[in-house]
N, C-alpha and C positions, 0 to 999 in steps of 0.2 A: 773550134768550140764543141762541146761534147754536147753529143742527142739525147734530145727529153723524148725520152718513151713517155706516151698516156698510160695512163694507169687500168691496168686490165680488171674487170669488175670479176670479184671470187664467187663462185657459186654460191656462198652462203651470203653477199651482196646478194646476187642476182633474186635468191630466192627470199630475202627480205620484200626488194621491191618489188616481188609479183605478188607476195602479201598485201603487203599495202596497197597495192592497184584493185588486187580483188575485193578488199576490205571498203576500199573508197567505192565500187562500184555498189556494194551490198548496203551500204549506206545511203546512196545514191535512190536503192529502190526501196531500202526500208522508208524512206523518206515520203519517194512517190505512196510508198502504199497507203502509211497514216496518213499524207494529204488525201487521196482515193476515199480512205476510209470515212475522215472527218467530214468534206465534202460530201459524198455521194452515199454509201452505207447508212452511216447511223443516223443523218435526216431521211434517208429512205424506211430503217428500220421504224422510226420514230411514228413517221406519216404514216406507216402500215399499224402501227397501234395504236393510233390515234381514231384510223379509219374503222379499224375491228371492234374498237371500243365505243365509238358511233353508232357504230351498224349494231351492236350489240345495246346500247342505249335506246335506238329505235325497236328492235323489238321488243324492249321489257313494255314500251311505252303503248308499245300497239297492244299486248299479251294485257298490259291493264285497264286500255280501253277497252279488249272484246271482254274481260270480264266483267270489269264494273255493269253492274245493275244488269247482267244477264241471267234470267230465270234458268236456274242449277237444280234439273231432281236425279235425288241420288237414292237408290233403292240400297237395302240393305244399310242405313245408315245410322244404326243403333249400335253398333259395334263395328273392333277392326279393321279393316282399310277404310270402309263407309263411313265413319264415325272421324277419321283423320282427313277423309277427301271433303267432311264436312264444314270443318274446322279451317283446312287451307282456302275451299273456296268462301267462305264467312270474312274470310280476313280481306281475302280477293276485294271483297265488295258486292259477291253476289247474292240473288233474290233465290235463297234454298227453297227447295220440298224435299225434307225430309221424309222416307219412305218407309217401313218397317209392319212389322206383325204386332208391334208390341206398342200401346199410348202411352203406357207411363215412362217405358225409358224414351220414347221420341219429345215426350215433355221433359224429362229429366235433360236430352240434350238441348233441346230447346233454350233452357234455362242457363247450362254450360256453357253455350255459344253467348246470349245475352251478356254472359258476366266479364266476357275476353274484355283485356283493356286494351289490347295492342290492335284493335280494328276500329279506328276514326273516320273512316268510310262509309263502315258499314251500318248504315240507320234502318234496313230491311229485318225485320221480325222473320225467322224463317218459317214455313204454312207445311203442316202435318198431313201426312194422307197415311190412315192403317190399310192394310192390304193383307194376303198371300201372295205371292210367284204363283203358287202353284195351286192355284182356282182360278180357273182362266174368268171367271165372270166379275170376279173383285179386280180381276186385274185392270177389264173393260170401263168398270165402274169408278176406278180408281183415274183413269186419263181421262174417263167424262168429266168428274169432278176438278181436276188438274185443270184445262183448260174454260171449263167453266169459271172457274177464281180468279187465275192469271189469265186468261186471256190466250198464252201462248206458252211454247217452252223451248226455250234457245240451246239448249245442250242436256241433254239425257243420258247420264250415268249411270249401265246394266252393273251394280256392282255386286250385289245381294245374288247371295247363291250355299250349298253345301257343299260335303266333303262326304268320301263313303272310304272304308277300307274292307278289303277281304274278297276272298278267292272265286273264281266265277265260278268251279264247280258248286260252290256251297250259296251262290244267291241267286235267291228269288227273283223273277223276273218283275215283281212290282216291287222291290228294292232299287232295281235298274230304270222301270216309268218315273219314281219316287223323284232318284236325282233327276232325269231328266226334264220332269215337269218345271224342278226350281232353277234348275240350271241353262234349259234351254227353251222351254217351250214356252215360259214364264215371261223372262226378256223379249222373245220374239213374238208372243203376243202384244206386251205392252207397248215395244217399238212399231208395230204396225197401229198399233189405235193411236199414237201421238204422232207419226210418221206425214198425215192426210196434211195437215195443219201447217207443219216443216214445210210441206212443199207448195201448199197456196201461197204461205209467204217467201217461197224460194229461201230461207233462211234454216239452218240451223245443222246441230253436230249431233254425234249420235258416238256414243264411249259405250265400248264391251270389257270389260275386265272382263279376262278369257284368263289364262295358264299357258304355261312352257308346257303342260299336257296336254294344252291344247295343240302343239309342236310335235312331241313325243309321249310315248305310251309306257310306263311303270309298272312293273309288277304288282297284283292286288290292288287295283286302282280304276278298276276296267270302266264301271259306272260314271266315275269323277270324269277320268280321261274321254270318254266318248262323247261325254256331254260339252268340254270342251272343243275339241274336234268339230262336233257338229256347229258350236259358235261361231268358231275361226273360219268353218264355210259361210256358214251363213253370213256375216258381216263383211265377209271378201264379198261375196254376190252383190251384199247391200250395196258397200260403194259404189261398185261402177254401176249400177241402176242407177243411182240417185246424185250421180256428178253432174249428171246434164242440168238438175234442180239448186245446183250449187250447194250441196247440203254432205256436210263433211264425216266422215267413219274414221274412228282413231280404235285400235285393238289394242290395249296393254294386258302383255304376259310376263306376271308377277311368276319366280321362283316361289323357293321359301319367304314367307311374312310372320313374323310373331305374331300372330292373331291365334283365338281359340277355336281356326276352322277344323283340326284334329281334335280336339276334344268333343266338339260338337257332331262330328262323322259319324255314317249310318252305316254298322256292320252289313255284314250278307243275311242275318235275318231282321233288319229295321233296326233295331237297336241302338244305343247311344257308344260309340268306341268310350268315349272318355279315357285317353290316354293322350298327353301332349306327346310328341314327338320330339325326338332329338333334333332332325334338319328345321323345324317349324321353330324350336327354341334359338338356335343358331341363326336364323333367318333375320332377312332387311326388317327392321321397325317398320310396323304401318304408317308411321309418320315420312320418314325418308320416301318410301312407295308414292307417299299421296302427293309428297312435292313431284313426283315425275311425272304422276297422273299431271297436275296440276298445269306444267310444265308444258306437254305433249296435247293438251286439250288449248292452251292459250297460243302454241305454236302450230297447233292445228297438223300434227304426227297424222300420218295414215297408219303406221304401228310403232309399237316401241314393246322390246322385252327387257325384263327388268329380272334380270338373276345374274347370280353368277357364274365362276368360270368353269367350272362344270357342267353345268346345266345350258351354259350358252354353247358349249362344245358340243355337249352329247347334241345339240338341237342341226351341228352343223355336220354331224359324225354320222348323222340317219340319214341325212342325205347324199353325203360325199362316201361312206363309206357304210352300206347299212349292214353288210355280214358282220362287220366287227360290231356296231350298235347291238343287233341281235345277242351277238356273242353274250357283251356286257349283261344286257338283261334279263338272259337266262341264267349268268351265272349270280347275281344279284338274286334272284327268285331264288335262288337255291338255300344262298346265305340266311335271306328271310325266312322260309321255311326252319333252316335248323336253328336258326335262332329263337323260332316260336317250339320249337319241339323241345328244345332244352329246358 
């Protein structure tokens, strides 16, 4: 009988079936991984957005309750950020004192804020106080009056302040008291005569609208910047004094804002600049700003700056690296110099 040889498997067999064997195993785990996935992942992913979007639902809800009917005085609130942090907290629900130099625009806002339709909350008329920053005795007379009315005041926004431009050889040193009075000595008096009150009832916040100046130092700018600086101290000291009294310090450092605090700035001899500025025009809407304010005060921020990416660099570039910071802002003085000589 003639032998049956098996039939010898050809390499290009062989190398079929090690295809398919790798193929069936990669199936094998594409399979395990979409079960992996289905199961375990995307009900994981699910329950984490679910959880985040919770956690994020309780705080709008808390942020609405410390607002509602909390007495808001907001200085500086006839114009620009003031005039926008008036309007977000109005909508909030809260009990304003609108603060300013001027009655008839603080009636004029008054009236503005009455006519919103989109705030069903808010049934609070907001309460006028005319003032200066910079008379420290209307300032005294002005928190007399404030608490005498309300009774109390749960959150105090330093928002009211100037702007100065020009060189320090050329100004005066009561151009440098000037800003300073509105900018620093102004707030920290009115915060110490409403401060007494915060702390017998262990309650309340206390908002510095300070600057990236208050951060870093700009050429021509010596006055603005210093009075900043000496803010951002100040309300760092403040908080940790007054944490033991559970009474809260939020610093927001606004960049550029479209506001007309450049136009309003006080050259090196007093004077009105009256020129808008390129960065100021370019700048956050005071409306955007006044949501973060808004934001940072119901989430109860110890700070928050608010620019961009520039300005939030150079603020990490004087620290980490201040030869080169220097560098920038000598050669930046330069550029402005020739650009005002041209």
């Amino acid at each position: 009988m003639p032998t049956v040889r098996p039939e010898r498997e050809t390499p290009a067999q062989g190398a079929t079936a090690g295809k398919g064997a790798l193929s069936k195993r990669r199936n094998i785990q594409k399979a395990k991984l979409m079960d992996f996935t289905s199961t375990v992942i995307i009900p994981l992913l699910i329950g984490s957005v679910g959880i985040f979007g919770l956690f994020g639902l309780l705080q709008r809800m808390r942020m609405r309750a410390y607002l509602q009917d909390a007495v808001v005085v907001i200085t500086g609130a006839t114009s620009g950020l003031g005039k926008e942090c008036a309007k977000a907290f109005h909508i909030a629900g809260s009990k304003l004192v609108l603060c300013g130099r001027n009655s008839e625009r603080l009636q004029d806002l008054v009236r503005e804020l009455s006519a919103m339709t989109n705030h069903p909350k808010n049934v609070h008329k907001p309460y006028t106080v005319v003032f200066d920053l910079a008379d420290t005795n209307t300032v005294l007379n002005a928190a007399e009056e404030i608490l005498k009315h309300l009774g109390h005041v749960d959150i105090l926004i330093n928002n009211a302040g100037i702007s100065y431009r020009g060189t320090i050889l050329d100004t005066g040193v009561d151009v440098d008291k000037k800003v300073m009075e509105t900018n620093y000595f102004g707030p920290v008096a009115f915060t110490k005569a409403l401060l007494p009150s915060m702390i017998k009832r262990r309650q309340g916040h206390i908002v510095a609208i300070s600057s990236v100046q208050g951060k870093i130092s700009i050429p021509f700018r010596s006055a603005y910047a210093a009075s900043k600086h000496a803010t951002q101290a100040f309300f760092d000291c403040l908080r940790a004094e007054v944490e033991q009294f559970e009474i809260d310090v939020t610093v927001v450092s606004p960049g550029y804002i479209q506001t007309n605090l450049s136009l309003n700035a006080i050259t090196a001899d007093g004077s009105q600049y009256g020129v808008m500025d390129k960065n100021t025009l370019e700048g956050q809407t005071a409306s955007e700003v006044a949501q973060v304010v808004l934001y940072a005060v119901g989430q109860k921020k110890k700070e928050v700056l608010v620019a961009g990416l520039m300005p939030s660099l150079a603020v990490y570039l004087r620290t980490l690296v201040p030869k080169l910071f220097f560098t920038f802002m000598a050669s930046r003085a330069r550029k402005e110099r020739k650009a005002k000589a041209s």
